[in-house]
C-alpha positions, 0 to 999 in steps of 0.5 A, a space after each residue: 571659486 569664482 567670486 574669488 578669482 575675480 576678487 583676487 583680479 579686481 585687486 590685482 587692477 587696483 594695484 595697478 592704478 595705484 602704480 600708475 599713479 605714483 610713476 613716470 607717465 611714459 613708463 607708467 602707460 607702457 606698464 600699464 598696457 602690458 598689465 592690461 594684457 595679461 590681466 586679460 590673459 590670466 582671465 581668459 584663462 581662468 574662464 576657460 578653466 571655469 568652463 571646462 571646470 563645469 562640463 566637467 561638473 557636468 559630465 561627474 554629475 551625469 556619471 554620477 547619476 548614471 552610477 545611481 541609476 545603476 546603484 537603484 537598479 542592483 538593489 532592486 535587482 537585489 530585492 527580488 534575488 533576495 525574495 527569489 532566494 527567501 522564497 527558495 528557502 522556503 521550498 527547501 524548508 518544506 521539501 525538507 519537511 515532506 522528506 521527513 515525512 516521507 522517510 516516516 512513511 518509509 521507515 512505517 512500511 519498512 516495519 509493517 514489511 517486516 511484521 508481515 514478513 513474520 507473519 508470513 513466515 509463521 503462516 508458512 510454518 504452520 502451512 507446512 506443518 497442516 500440509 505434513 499433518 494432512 499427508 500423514 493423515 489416512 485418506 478414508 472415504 467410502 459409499 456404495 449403494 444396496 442393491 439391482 435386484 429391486 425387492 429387499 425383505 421382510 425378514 422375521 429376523 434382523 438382517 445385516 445390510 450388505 451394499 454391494 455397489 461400491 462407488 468409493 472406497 478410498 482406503 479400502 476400509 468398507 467391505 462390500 462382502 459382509 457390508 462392515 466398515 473397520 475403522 484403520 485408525 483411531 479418529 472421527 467419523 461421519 456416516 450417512 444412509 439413505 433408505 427407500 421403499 415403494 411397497 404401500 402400506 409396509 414398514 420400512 426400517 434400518 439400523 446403524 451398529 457401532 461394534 455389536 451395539 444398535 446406535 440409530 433406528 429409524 423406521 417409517 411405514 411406506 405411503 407409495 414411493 417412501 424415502 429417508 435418510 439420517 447422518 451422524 459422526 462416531 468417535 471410533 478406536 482402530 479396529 472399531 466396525 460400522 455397519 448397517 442392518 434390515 429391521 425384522 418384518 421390515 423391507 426395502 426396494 433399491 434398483 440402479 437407481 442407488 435408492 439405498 446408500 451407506 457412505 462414510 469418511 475419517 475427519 481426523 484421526 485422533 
């Protein structure tokens, strides 16, 4: 723009001295000192329009790069949000995932939950039903010891055995006056005897009755201060009857001791 202004002024003086040329010679300097002026005039103008025009380029140019500054300071701000919110997207993703997960867990325990609580549910049915087949079920236990009176026997016959010192009789189903057990209810049975003798060199020996019929016999020869004992289980109708008896030519020695004992209990009725 510049070159073409002073182009446009060289032209302009051209012109002029063409003028001068062809008139008047006082008309012609008076024209001439008039042109002069404003030829300087428009020039001064024009150079201070140049001037201003390039501060004014100036200021644009550092505005601009100021705007640029800016420009390359919000796309890097940029950048970083956009891996700050990529990175965010991320943890979403697997919390999101971890949620699942957890809700499968949740969802896994609520079932196991369940299931136990049928469990439980059963278990608590068959307890009531064990606990109302055990509060129907007679309470039957008993046992008792021989004798104080030390020397029991011999006999030349087979004598019953009659145990006289009752320690329990749950039931009441042992009699301590004929030494009989009678079987309330029809079920299993277990019974045990002890038998103690401390005369050397005589026989001991006891048998167990079920009804009128010898099931157990056990007999041993006293060597001093003897003992045996023996255990079974009898399945037994109501009203079926336990009992004990001394073996013929047989003796045995008890005292506060419960050296000789009968016991016995129902494990279920049948």
């Amino acid at each position: 723009m510049r070159g073409t202004l002073l182009l446009v002024l060289l032209l302009c003086l051209s012109g002029t001295s063409a003028e001068e040329e062809s008139g008047g010679a006082d008309q012609g300097l008076q024209t001439s000192g008039q042109t002069k002026r404003d030829i300087w005039d428009e020039l001064r103008d024009l150079r201070d329009m140049v001037v201003e025009q390039k501060v004014e380029l100036r200021n644009t140019k550092a505005e601009l790069q100021t705007q640029r500054d800016k420009v390359a300071g919000l796309e890097k701000e940029n950048t970083v949000q956009a891996a700050e919110l990529a990175a965010l997207v991320s943890r979403v993703t697997t919390s999101e995932k971890e949620v699942q997960e957890q809700k499968k867990e949740v969802t896994a325990l609520r079932e196991e939950l369940d299931i136990s609580k049928t469990e439980l549910q059963l278990t608590g049915n068959t307890l009531v039903e064990l606990q109302s087949k055990i509060a129907d079920t007679p309470k039957l236990a008993f046992s008792a010891g021989l004798s104080t009176s030390g020397k029991i026997g011999p006999f030349n016959t087979e004598t019953p055995l009659v145990y006289t010192r009752v320690f329990t009789n749950i039931g009441g189903a042992y009699n301590p006056i004929t030494g009989i057990f009678t079987a309330p209810v029809k079920g299993v049975y277990y019974f045990r005897f002890t038998s103690f003798n401390n005369k050397k060199d005589e026989w001991m020996a006891v048998n167990l009755y079920h009804d009128s019929q010898r099931i157990l016999h056990n007999s041993e020869k006293a060597l001093g201060h003897t003992l045996f004992s023996n255990a079974l289980i009898l399945q037994l109708e109501q009203g079926g009857l336990v009992h004990m008896r001394l073996h013929q030519n047989c003796g045995l020695y008890d005292d506060r001791n419960s050296l000789n004992t009968f016991s016995g209990f129902l494990l279920f009725p049948l």
